[in-house]
N, C-alpha and C positions, 0 to 999 in steps of 0.2 A: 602223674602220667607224663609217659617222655613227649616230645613233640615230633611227632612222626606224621604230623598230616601236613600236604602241599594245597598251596596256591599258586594257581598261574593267572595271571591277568596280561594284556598287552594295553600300554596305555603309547601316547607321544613321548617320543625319545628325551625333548624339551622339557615336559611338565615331570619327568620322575628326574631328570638333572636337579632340577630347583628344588624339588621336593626332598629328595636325595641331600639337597647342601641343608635345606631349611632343618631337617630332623638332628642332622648332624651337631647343626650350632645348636639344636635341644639336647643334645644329647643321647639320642637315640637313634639306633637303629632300623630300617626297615623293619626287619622280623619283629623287635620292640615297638614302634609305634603302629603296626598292622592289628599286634595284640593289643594293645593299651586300646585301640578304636574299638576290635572286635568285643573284650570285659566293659566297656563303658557302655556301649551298644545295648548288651545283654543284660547290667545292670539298668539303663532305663527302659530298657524295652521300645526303642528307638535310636535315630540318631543321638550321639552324645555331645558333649560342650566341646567348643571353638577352644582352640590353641595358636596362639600365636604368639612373635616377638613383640614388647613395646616400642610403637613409633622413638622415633630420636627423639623430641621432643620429651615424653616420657621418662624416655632413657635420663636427660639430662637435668629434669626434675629432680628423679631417684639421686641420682651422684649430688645433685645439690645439697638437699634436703638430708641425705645420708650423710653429709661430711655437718652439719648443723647450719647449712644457709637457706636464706630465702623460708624460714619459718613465719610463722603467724603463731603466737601464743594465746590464750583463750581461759581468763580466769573461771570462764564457769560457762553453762550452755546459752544462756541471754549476751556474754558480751561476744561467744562467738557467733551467734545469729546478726547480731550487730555489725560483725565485723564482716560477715557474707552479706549484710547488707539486706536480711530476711527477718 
């Protein structure tokens, strides 16, 4: 089915600026993340799950950890409980 139904909403000029940059660094667009809400929506029969970027922190884990730093190695599940200290 082609996409031939409209939405109008009026929100702060401010909150769709951010929201506008926020979808873009996802990769999506408006018309894209409107629908991705609305199929998630309809799939739970509710609001659907949070989207966001990783804090820096995060971020900086990831690149660590991705490049093979800042690991913790784990011969088996008791020496990793060990090493979390649990």
């Amino acid at each position: 089915m082609g996409k031939t139904a409209m939405i109008r909403a009026r929100i702060e000029p401010e909150l769709k600026e951010k929201v506008e940059h926020l979808f873009h660094r996802l990769g999506l667009s408006m018309t894209e993340a409107i629908g991705l809400f609305f199929r998630r929506a309809l799939n739970q029969q509710g609001l659907p799950f949070d989207v966001w970027l990783p804090n820096p922190t995060t971020v900086r884990t990831f690149k660590s950890t991705n490049r093979g730093k800042n690991l913790v190695r784990a011969k088996d599940a008791k020496d990793l409980f060990k090493k979390l200290g649990i």
